[in-house]
DSSP file (Angstrom, degrees, kcal/mol; ACC not computed):
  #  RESIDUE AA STRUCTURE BP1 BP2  ACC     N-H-->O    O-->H-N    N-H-->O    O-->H-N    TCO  KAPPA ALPHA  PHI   PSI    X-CA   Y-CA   Z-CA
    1    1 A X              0   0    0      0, 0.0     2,-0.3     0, 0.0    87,-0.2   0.000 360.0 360.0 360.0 121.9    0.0    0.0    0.0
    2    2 A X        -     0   0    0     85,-1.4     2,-0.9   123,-0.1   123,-0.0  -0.442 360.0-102.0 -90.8 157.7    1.5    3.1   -0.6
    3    3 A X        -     0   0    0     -2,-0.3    -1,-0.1     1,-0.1    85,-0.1  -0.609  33.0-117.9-103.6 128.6    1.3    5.8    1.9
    4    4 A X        -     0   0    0     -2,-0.9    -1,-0.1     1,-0.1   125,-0.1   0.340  29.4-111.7 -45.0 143.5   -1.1    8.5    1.5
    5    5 A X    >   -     0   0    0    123,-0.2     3,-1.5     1,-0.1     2,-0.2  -0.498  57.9 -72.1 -73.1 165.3    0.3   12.6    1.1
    6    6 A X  T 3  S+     0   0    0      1,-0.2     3,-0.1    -2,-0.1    -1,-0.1  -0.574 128.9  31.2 -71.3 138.5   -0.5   14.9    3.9
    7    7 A X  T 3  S+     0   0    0      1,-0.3    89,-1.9    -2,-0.2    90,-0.8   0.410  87.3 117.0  53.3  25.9   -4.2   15.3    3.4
    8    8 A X  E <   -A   95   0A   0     -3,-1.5     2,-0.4    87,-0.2    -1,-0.3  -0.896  40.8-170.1 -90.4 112.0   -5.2   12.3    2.0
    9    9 A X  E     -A   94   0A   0     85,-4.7    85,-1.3    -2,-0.4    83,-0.1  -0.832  15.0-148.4-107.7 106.2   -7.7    9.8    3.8
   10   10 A X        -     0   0    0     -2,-0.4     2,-0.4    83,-0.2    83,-0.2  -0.404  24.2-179.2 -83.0 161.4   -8.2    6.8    2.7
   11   11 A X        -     0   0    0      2,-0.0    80,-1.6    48,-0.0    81,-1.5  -0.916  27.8-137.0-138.0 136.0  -12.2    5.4    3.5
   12   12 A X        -     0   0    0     -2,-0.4     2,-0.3    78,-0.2    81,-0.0  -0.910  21.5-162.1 -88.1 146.9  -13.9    2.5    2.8
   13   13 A X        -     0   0    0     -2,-0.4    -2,-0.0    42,-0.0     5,-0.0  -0.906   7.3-147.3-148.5  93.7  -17.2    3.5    1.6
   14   14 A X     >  -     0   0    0     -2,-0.3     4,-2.9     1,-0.1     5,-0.2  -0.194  37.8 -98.5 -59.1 145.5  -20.1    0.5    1.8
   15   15 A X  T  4 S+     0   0    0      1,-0.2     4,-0.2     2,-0.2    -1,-0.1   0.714 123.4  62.0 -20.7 -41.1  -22.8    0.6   -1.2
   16   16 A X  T >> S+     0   0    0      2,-0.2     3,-3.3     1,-0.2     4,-1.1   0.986 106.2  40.9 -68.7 -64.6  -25.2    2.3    1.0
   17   17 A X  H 3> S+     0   0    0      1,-0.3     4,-2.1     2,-0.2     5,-0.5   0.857 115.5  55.9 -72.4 -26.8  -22.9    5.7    1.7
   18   18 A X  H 3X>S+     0   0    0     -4,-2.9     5,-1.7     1,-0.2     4,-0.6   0.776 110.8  38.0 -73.7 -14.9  -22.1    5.5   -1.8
   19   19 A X  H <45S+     0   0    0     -3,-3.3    -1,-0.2    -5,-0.2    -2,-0.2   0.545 114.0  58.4-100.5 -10.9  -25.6    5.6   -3.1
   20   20 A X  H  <5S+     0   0    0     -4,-1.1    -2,-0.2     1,-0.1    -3,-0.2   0.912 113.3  34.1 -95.1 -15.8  -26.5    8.0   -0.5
   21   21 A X  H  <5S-     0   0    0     -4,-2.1    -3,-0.2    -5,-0.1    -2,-0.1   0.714 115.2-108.9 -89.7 -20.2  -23.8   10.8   -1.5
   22   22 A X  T  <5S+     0   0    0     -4,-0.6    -3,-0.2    -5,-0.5    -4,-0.1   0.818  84.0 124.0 110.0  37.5  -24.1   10.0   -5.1
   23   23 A X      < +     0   0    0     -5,-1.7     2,-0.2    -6,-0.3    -4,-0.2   0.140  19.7 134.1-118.6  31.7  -20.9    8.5   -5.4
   24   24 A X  S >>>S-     0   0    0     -6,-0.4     4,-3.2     1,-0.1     3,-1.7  -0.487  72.4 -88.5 -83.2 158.5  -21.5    4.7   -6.9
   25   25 A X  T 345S+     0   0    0      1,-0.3     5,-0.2     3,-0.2    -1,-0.1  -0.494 105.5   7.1 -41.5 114.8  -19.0    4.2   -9.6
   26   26 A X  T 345S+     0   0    0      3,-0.3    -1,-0.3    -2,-0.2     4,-0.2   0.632 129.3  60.9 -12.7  52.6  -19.9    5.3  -13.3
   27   27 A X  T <45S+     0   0    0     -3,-1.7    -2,-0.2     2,-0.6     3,-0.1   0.125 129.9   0.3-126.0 -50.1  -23.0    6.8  -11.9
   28   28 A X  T  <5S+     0   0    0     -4,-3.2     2,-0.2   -10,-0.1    -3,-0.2   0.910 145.6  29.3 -87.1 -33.4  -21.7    9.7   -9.3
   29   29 A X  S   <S+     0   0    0     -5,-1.2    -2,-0.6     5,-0.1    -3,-0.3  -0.357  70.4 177.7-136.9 155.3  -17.9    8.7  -10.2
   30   30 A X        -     0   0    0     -2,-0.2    52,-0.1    -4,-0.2     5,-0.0  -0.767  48.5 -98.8-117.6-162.5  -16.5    7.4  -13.4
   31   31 A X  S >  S+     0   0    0     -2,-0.2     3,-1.0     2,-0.2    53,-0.0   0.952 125.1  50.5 -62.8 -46.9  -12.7    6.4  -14.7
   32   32 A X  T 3  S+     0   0    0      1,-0.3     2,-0.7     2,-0.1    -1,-0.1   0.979 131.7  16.2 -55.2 -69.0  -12.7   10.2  -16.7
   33   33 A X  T 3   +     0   0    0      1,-0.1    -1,-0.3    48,-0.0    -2,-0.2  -0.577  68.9 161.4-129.9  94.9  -13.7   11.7  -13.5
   34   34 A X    <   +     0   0    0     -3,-1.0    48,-2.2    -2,-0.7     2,-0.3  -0.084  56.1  78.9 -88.7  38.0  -13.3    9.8  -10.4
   35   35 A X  E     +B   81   0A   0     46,-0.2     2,-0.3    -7,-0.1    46,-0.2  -0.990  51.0 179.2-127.5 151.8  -13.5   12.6   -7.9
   36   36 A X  E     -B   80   0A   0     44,-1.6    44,-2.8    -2,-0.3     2,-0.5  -0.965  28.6-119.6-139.5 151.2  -16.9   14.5   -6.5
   37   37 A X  E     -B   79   0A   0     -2,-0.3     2,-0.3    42,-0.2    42,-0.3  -0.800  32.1-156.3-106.9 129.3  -17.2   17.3   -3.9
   38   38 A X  E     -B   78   0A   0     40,-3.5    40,-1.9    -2,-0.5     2,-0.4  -0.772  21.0-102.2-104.4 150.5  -19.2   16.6   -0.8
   39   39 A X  E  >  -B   77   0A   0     -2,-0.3     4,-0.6    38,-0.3    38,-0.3  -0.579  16.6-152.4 -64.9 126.9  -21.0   18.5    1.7
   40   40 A X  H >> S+     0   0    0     36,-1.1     4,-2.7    -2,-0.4     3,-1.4   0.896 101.2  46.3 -14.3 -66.3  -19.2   18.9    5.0
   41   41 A X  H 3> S+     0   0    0     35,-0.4     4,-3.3     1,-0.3     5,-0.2   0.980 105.6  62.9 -63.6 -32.5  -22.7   19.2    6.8
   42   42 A X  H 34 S+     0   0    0      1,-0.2    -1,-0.3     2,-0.2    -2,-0.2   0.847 111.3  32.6 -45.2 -20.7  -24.0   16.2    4.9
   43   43 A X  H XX S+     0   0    0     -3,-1.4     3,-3.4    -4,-0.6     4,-2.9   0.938 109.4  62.0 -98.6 -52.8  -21.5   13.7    6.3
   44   44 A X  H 3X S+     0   0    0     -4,-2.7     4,-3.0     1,-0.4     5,-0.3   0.832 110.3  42.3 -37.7 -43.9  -21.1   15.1    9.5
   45   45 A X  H 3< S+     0   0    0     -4,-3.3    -1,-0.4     1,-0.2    -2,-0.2   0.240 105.4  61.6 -77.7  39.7  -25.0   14.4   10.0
   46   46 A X  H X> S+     0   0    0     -3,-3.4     4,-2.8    -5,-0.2     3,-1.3   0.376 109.7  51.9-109.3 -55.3  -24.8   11.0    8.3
   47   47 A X  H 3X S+     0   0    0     -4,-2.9     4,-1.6     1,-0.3     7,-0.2   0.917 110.2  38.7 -31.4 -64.2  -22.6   10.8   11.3
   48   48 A X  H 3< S+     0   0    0     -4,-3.0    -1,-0.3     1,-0.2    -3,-0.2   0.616 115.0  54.0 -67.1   8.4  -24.6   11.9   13.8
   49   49 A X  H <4 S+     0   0    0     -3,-1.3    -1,-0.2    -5,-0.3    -2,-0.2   0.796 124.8  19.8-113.9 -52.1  -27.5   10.1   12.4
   50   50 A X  H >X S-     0   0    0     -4,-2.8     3,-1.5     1,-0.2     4,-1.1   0.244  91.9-168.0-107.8  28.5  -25.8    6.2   12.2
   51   51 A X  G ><  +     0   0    0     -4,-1.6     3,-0.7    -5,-0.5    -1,-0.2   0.099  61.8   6.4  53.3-138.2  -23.1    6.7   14.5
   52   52 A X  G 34 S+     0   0    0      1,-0.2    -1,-0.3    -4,-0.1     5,-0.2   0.795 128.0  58.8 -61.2 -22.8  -20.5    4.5   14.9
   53   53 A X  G <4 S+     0   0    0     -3,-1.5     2,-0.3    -6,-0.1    -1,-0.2   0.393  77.9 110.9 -94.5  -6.8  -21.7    2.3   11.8
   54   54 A X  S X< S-     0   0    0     -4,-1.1     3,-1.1    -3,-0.7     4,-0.2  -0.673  73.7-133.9 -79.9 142.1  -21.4    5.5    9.5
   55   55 A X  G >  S+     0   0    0     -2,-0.3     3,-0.9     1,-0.3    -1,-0.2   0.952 112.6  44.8 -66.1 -46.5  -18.1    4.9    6.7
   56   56 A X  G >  S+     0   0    0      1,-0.2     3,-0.6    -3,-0.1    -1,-0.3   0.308  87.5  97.3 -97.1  19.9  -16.9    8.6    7.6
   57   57 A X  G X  S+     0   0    0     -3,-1.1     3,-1.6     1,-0.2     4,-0.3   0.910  82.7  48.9 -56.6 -53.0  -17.5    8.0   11.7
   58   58 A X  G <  S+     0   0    0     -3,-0.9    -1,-0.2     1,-0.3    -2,-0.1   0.325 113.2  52.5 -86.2  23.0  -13.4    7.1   12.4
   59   59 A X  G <> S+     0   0    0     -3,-0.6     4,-2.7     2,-0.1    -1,-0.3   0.005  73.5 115.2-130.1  11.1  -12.7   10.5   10.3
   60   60 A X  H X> S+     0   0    0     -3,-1.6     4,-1.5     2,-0.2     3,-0.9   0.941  74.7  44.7 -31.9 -91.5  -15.1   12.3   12.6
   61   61 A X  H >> S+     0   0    0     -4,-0.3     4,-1.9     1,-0.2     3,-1.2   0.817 115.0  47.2  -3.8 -81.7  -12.1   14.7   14.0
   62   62 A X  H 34 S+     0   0    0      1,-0.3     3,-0.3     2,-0.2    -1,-0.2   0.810 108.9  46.6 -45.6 -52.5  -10.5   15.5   10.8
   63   63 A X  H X< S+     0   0    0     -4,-2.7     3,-0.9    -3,-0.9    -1,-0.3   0.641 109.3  59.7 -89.0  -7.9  -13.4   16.4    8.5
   64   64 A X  H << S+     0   0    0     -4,-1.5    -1,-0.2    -3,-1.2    -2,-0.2   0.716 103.9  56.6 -89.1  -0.5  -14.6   18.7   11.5
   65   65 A X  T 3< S+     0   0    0     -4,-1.9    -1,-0.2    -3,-0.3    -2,-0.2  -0.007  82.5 132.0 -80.6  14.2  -11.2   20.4   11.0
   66   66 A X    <   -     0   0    0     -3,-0.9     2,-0.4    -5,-0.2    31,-0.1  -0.439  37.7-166.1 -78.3 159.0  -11.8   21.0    7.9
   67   67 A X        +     0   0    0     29,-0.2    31,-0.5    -2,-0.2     2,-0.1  -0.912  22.0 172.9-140.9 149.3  -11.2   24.5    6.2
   68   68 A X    >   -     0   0    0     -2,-0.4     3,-1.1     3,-0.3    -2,-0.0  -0.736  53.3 -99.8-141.9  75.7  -12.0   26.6    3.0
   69   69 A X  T 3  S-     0   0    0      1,-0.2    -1,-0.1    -2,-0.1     0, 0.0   0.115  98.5 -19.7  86.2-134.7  -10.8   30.4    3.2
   70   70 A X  T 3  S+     0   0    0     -3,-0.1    -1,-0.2     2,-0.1     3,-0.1   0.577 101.4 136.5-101.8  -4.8  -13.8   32.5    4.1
   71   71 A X    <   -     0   0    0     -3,-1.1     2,-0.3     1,-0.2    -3,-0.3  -0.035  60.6-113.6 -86.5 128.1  -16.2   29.6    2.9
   72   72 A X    >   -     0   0    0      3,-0.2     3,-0.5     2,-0.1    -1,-0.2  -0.406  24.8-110.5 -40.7 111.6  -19.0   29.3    5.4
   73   73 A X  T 3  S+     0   0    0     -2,-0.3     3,-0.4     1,-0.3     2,-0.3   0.638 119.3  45.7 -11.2 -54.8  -19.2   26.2    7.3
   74   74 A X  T 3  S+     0   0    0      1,-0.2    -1,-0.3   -34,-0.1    -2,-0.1  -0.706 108.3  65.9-110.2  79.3  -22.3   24.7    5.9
   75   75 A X  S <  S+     0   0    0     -3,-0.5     2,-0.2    -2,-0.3    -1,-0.2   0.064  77.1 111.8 174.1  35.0  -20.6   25.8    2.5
   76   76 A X        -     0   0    0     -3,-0.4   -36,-1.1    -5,-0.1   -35,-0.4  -0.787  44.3-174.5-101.4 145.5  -17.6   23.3    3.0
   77   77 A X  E     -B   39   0A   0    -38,-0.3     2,-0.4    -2,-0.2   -38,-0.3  -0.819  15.1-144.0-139.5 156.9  -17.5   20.7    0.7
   78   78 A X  E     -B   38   0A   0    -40,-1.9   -40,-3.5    -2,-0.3     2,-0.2  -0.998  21.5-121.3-129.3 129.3  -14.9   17.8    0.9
   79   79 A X  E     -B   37   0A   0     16,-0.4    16,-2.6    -2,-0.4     2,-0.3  -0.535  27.0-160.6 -74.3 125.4  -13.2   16.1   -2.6
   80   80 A X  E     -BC  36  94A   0    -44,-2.8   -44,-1.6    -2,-0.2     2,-0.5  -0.914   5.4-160.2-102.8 138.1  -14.0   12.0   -2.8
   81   81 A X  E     -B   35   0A   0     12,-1.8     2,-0.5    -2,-0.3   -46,-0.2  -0.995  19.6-126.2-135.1 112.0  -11.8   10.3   -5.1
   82   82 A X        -     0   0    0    -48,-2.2     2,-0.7    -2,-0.5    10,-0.3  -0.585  18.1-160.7 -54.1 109.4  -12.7    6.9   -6.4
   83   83 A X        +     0   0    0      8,-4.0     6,-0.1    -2,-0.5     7,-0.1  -0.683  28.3 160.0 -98.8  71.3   -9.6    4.8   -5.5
   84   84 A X  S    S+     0   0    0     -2,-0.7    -1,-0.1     1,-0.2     7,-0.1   0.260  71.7  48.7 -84.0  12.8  -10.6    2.2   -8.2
   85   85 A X  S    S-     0   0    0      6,-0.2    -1,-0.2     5,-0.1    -2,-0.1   0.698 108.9-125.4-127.2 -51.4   -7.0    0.8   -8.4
   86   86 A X        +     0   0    0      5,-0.1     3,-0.4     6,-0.0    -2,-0.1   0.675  54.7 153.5 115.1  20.1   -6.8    0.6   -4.5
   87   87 A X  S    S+     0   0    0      1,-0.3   -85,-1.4     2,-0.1     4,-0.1   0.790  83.1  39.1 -33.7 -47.1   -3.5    2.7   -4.2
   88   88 A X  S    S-     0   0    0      2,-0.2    -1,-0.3     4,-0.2   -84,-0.1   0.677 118.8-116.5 -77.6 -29.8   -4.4    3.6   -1.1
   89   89 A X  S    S+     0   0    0      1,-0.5     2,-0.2    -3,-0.4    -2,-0.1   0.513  90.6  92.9  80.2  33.4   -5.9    0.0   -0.2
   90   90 A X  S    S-     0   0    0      2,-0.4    -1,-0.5    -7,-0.1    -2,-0.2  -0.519  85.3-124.8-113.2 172.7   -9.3    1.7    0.1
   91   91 A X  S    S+     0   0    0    -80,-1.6    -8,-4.0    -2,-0.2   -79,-0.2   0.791  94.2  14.3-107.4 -37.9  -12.1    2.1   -2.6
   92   92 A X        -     0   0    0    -81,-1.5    -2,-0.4   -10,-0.3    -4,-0.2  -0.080  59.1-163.2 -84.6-172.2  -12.0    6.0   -1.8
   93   93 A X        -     0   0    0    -83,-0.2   -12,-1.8    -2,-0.1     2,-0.4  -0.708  10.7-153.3 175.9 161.2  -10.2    8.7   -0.3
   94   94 A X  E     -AC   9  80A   0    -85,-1.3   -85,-4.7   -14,-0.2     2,-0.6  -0.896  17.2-112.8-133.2 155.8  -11.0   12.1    0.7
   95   95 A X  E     -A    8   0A   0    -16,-2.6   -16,-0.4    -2,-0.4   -87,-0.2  -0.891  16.9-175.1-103.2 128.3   -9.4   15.3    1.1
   96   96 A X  S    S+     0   0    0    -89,-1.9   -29,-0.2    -2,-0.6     2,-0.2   0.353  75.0  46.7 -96.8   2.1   -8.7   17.3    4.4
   97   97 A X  S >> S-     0   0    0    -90,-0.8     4,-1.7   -31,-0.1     3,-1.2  -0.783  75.0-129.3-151.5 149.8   -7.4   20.0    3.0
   98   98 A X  H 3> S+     0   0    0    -31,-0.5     4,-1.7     1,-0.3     5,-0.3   0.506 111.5  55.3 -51.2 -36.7   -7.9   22.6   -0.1
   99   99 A X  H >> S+     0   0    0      1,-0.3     4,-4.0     2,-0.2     3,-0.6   0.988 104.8  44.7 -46.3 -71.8   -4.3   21.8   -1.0
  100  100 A X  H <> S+     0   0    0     -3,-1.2     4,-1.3     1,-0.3     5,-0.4   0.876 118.0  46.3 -50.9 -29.0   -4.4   18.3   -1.3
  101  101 A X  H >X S+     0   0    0     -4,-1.7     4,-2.5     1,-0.2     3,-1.4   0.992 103.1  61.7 -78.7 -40.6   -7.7   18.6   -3.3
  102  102 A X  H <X S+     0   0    0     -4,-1.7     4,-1.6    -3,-0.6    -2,-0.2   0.786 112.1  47.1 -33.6 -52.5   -6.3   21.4   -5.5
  103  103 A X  H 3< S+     0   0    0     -4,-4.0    -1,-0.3    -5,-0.3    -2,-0.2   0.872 103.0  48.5-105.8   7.5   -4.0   18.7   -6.4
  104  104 A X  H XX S+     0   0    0     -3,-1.4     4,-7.2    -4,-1.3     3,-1.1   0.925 113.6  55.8 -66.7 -59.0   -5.6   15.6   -7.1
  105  105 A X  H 3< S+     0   0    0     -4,-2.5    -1,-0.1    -5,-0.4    -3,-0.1   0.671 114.6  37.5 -39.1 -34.3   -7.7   17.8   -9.2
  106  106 A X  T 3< S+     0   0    0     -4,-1.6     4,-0.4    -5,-0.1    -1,-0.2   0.453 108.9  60.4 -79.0 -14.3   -4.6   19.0  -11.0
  107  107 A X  T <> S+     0   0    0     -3,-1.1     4,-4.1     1,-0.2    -2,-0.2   0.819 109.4  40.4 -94.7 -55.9   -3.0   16.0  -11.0
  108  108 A X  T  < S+     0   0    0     -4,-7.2     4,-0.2     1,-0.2    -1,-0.2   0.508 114.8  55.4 -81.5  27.6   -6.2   14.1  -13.3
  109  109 A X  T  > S+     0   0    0     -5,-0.2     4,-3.7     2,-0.1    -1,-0.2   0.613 106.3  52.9-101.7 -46.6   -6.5   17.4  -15.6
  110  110 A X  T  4 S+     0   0    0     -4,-0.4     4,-0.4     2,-0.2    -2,-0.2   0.884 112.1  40.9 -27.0 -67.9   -2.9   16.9  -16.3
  111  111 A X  T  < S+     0   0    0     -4,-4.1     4,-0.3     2,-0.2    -1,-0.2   0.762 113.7  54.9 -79.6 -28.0   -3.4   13.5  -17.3
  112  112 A X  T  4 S+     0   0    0     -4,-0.2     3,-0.3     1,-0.2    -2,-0.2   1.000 116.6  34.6 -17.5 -86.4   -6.5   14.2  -19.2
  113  113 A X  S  < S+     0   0    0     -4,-3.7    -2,-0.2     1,-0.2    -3,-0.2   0.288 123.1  44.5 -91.2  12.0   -5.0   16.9  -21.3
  114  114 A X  S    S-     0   0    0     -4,-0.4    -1,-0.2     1,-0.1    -3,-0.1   0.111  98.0-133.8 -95.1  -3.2   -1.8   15.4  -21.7
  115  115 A X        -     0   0    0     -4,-0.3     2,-1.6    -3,-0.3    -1,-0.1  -0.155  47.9 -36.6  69.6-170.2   -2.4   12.2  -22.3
  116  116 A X    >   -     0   0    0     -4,-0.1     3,-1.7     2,-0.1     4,-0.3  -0.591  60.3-149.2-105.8 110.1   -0.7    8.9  -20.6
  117  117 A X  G >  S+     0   0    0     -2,-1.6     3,-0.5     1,-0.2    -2,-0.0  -0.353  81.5  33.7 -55.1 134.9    3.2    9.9  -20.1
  118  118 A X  G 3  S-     0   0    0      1,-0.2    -1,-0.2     3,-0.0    -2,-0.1   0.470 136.8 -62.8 100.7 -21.6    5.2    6.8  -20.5
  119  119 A X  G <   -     0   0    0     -3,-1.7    -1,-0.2     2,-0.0    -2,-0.1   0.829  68.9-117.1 104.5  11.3    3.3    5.0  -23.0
  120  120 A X    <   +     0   0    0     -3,-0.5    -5,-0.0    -4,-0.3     0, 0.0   0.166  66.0 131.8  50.8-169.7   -0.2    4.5  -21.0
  121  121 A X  S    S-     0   0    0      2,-0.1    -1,-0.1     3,-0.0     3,-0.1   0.487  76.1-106.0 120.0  25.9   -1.1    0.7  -20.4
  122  122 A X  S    S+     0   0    0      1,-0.1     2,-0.2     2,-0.1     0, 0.0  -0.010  77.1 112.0  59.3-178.0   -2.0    1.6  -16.5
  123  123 A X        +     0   0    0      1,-0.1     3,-0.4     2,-0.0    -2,-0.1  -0.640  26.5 115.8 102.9 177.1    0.1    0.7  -14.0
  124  124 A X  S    S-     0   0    0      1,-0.3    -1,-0.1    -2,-0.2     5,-0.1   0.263  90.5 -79.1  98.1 -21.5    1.8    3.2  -12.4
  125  125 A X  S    S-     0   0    0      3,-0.1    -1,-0.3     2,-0.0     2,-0.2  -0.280  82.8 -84.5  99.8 -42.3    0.7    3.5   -8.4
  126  126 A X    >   -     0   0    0     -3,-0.4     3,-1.2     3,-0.1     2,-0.4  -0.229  55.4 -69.0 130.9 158.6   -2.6    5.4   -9.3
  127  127 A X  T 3  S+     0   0    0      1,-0.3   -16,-0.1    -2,-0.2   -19,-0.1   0.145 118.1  62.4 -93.6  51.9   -3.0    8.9   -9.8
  128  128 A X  T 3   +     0   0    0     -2,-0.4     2,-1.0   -21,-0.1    -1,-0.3   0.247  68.3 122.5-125.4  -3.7   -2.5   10.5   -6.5
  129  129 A X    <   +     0   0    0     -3,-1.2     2,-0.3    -5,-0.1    -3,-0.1  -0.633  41.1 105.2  -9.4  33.6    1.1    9.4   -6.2
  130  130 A X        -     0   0    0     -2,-1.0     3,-0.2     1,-0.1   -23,-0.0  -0.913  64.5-134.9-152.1 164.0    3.2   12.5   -5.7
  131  131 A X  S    S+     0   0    0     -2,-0.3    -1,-0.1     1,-0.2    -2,-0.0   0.759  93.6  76.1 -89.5  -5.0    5.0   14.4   -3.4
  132  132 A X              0   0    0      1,-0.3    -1,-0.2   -29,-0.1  -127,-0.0   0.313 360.0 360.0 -88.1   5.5    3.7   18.1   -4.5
  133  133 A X              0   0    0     -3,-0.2    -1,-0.3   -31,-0.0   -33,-0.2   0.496 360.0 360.0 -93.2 360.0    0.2   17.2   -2.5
């Protein structure tokens, strides 16, 4: 498993939370763009609402440390990234701070609009892999 940049969390995320944030895999998510931005408040009540049994429960702490700027509180959003290669050894990961999302974000526009460095064919440790996050 390779080990996460600072502000990388990797999640397991069960069917349920994924159909309830809109994040099942080529429906909320696909390959092109496997990240979506989530409401703050929304997981934090999915917390409070299943408790311990909620995916984003043992990340409680983190995501209520989260920060934007000037951005209002319930006007926080957190970036989910489909970790469909399992880089992380999770099916997600989320970001805990605007950096780290800023570059994930940079990171698959990059490979987008540059195409696959190296001669494509996959491979490669997944794209979140770098030290500039």
């Amino acid at each position: 498993m390779a080990e996460p940049p600072p502000g990388i969390v990797p999640a397991f995320l069960s069917g349920t939370t994924m159909e309830v944030f809109g994040l099942r895999p080529e429906e909320g998510v696909t390959e092109e763009t496997p990240f979506k931005r989530v409401g703050v408040k929304k997981i934090l009540d999915d917390i409070q609402f299943k408790g311990v049994i909620s995916d984003f429960q043992p990340f409680k702490k983190q995501i209520e440390s989260y920060k934007n700027g000037d951005v209002p509180a319930e006007e926080l959003e957190l970036l989910v990234v489909l970790d469909s290669d399992m880089v992380y050894d999770q099916n997600f990961y989320f970001c805990v701070t605007e950096e780290a999302a800023q570059g994930v974000i940079e990171q698959f526009e990059s490979a987008k609009g540059g195409g696959e460095a190296g001669g494509g064919g996959g491979g490669g440790g997944g794209p979140c892999q770098t030290s500039a996050l």
